[in-house]
Structures are given as structure tokens and as C-alpha cells.
C-alpha positions in Angstrom: -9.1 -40.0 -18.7 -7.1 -42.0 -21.5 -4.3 -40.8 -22.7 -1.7 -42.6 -25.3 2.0 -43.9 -23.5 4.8 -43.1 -25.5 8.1 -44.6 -24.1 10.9 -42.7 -25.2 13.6 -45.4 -26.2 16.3 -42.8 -25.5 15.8 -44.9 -22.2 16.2 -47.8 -23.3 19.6 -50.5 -22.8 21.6 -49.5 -26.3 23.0 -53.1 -26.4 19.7 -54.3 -26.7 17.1 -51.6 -28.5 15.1 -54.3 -30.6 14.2 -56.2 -27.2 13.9 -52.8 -25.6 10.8 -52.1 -27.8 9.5 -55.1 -27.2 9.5 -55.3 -23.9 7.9 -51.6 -23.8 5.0 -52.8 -26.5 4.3 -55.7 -24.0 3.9 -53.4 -21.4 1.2 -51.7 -23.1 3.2 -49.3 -24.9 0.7 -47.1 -27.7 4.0 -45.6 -29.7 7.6 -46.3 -29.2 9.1 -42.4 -29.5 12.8 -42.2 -30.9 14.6 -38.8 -29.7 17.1 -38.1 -33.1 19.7 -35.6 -31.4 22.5 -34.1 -33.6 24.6 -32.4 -31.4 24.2 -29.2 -32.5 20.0 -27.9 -31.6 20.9 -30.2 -28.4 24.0 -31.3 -26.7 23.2 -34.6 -26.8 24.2 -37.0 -30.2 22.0 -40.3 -30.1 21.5 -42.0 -33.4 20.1 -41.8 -36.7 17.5 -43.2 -39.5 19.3 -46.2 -39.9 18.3 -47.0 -36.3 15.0 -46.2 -36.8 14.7 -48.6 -39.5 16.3 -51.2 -37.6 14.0 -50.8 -34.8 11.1 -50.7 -37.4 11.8 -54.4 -37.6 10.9 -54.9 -34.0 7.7 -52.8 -33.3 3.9 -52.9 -34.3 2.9 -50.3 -33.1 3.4 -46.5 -34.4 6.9 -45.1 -34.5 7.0 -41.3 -33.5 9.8 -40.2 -34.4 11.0 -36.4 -32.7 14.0 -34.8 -34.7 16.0 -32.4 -32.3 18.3 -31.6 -35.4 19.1 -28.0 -36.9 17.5 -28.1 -40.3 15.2 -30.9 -40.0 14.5 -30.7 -43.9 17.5 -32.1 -44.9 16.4 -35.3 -43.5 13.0 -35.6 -43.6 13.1 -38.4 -46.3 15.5 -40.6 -44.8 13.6 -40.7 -41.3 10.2 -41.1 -44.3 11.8 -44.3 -46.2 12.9 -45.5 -41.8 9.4 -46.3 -41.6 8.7 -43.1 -39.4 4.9 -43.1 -39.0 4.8 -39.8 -36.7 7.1 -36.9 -37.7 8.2 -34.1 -35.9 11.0 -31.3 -35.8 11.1 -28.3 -33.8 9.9 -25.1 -35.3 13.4 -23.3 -33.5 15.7 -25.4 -36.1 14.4 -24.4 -39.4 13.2 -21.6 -41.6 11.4 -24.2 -43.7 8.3 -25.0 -41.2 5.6 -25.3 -43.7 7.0 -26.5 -46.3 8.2 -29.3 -44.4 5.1 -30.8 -42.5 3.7 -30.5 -46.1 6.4 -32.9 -47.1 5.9 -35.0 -44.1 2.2 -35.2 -45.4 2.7 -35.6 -48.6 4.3 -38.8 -47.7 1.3 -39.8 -45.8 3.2 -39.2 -42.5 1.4 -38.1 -39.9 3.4 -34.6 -39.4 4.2 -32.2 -36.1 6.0 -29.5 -34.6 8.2 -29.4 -31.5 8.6 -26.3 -29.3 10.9 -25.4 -26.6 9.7 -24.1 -23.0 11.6 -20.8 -24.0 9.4 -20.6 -27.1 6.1 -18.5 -26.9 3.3 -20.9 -27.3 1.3 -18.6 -29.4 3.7 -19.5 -32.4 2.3 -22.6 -32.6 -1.1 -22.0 -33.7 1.0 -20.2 -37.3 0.6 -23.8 -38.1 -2.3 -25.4 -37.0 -3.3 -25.8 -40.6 -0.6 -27.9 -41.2 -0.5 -30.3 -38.1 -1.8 -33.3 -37.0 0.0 -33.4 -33.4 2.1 -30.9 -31.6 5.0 -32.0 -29.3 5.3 -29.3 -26.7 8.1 -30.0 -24.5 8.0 -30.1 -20.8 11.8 -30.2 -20.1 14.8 -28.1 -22.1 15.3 -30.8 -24.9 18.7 -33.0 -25.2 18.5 -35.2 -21.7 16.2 -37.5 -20.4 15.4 -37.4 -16.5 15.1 -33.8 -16.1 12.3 -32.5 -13.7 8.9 -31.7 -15.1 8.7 -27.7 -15.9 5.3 -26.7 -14.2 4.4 -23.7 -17.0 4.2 -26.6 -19.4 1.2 -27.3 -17.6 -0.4 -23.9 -18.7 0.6 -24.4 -22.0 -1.0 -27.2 -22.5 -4.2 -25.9 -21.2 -3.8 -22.9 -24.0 -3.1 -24.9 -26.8 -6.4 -27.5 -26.2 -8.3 -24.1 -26.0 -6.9 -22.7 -29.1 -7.5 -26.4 -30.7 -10.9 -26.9 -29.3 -12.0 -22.9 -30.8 -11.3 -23.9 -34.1 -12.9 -27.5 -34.0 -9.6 -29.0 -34.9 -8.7 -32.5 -34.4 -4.8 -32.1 -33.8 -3.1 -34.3 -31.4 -1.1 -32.4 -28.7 1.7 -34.8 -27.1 4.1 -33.7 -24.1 7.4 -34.9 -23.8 9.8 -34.7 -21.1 9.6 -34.9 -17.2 6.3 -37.2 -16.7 6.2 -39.3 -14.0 3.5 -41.1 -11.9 2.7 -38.4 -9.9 2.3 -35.7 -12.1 0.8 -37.7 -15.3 -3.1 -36.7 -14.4 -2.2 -33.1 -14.3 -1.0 -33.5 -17.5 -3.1 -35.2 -18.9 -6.2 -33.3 -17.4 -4.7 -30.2 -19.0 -5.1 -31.3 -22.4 -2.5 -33.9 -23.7 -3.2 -36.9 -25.6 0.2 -38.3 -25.7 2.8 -38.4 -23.2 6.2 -39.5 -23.6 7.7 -41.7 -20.8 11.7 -42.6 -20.6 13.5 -43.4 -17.6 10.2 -43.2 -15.9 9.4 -46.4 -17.8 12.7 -47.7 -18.6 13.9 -47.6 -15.5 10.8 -49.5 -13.8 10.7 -53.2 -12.6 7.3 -53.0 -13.8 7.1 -50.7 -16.8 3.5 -52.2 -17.1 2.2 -50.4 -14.5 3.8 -46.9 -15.5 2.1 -47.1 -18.6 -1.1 -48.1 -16.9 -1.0 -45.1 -14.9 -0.2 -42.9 -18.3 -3.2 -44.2 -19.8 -5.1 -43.6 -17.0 -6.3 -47.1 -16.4 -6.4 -48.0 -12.6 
């Protein structure tokens, strides 16, 4: 099974975040995820659009870009003109859902949602119509290197069924908690993304991490 590595460069040295994503894209990296915290949906403040367009400079390959920030909407252009080529923003910060992955796609921006593990999972399928991925979240968002919660594992499962009965093509991406040992469950039950950060990061040999994300032995 193949699945798509995305390092999360939340991970990532801040003194040196352009050579950061290079170094990840070298090591096989298929999106460089940025984690936009406000300190406010999450505890956590980490940075804003102007460092997603200064590390649009660096990388080639997609930017997914996850906004963890109450009322997403305000913002959505700014993250839009970054360079942002995946778009996402959790469906617990705003009011606005639809109306904003139809701006997202209006800008031809590939658009998602975000949901927490409190969140029922049924609420995502309100917006199948509008999707092309869904991040479901396999930690409480706002810190990287938290343990893997194992009921993501379910939800996973549900949502590729719910995709699959309809004969959709939307992505579904899990972020938070993936590590080598648990990365084929994962992706076995259903994801086609998975977001890596101090797993990664923090390896001597990121290439190998990814390999094993991928699912290339």
C-alpha cells in the first residue's frame, strides 16, 4: 500500500525552515504540511501566511496548509495569495463551513475540513459535496508528539466506507501521532495522506520514515 508523506514542519528547526523543507522534499517528502495555530482553537501560536509564502519559495512540491484558527474565513485569502495549494480549517471554528471550501475552490485550491477526535465523525459527510480531502485528526490538535489516539483508527475505516458508497474521489489525510509502527494500520484503514512531524524531524534518517509512510520497503 502507497500512501502520500506529509511532514508537518511544525517539526521542523525555526532558525532554518527554508532548509527544513528541503531537506524533507529530499527525503521523499509528497507535501510539506504547515500547522497555522492562533492561540485561541489551540493553545499553541506558531506562525502565519507570511511564512507560508516564504517557505513557498523553497518547496516544489504541494503545500497543505491546516488552519487551527477560530474563524478560518477571515483568512482564507491571505493563506490563497501564500501560495497555499491544499486548504483546510476545522469545521469546530466556524459557522461559515460551506461557504468557505467554496471560496477555497473558487480559487482553484484544493479545499478540506479538519475535525477533532471529540467531534462525531458522521458530521463530516454534511460536506462531502464540497471536499476534496478531509484531515481527520489523530491527536487533540495544538502539539506535536502526542501519542496516536486508537479510535482514529475506526474513523478512518467509516469515512473510506461512507466515501467509497457514494463513488467519491475525496482524499482522506490523518494528522497527528504516526509513527513507524503504527503507519500500516493507518494506512490499511483508509488514509491516503499521513502527516509526519517529530517522527520525521527528529530522524537521522528522515528518508527512511517517509519510505515506511509510503509504504515502500
Amino acid at each position: 500500500m502507497t500512501v502520500k508523506a506529509a511532514p508537518s514542519i511544525l517539526s521542523g528547526d525555526f532558525s532554518r525552515m527554508g532548509e527544513e523543507v528541503i531537506r524533507m522534499e529530499r527525503a521523499g517528502a509528497d507535501m510539506i504540511h504547515c500547522d497555522v495555530m492562533d492561540g485561541l482553537f489551540v493553545p499553541n501560536l506558531t506562525f502565519g501566511h507570511k511564512m507560508v509564502a516564504d517557505l513557498r519559495k523553497y518547496a516544489t512540491t504541494p503545500m497543505d496548509v491546516h488552519l487551527m484558527i477560530v474563524r478560518p474565513e477571515r483568512y482564507l485569502d491571505k493563506y490563497i495569495e501564500a501560495g497555499a495549494d491544499r486548504l483546510s480549517f476545522h469545521i469546530e471554528a466556524t459557522e461559515l463551513i460551506t461557504e468557505s471550501l467554496e471560496r477555497i475552490r473558487s480559487a482553484d485550491v484544493k479545499a478540506g475540513i479538519a475535525i477533532c477526535p471529540e467531534t462525531p465523525i458522521e458530521k463530516a459527510i454534511e460536506y462531502f459535496d464540497y471536499c476534496d480531502f478531509i484531515v481527520v485528526m489523530g491527536v487533540h490538535p495544538g502539539f506535536s508528539g502526542q501519542k496516536y489516539i486508537p479510535e482514529t483508527t475506526e474513523r478512518l475505516k467509516f469515512l473510506r466506507s461512507e466515501i467509497s458508497k457514494r463513488n467519491l474521489t475525496i482524499e482522506l489525510e490523518m494528522d497527528g501521532g504516526a509513527n513507524e509502527s503504527n503507519v500500516r494500520e493507518i494506512a490499511s484503514a483508509g488514509a491516503d495522506i499521513i502527516v509526519s512531524g517529530s517522527c520525521a524531524f527528529n530522524s537521522p534518517t528522515p528518508e527512511k520514515v517517509i519510505q515506511t509512510f509510503r509504504g515502500i520497503d
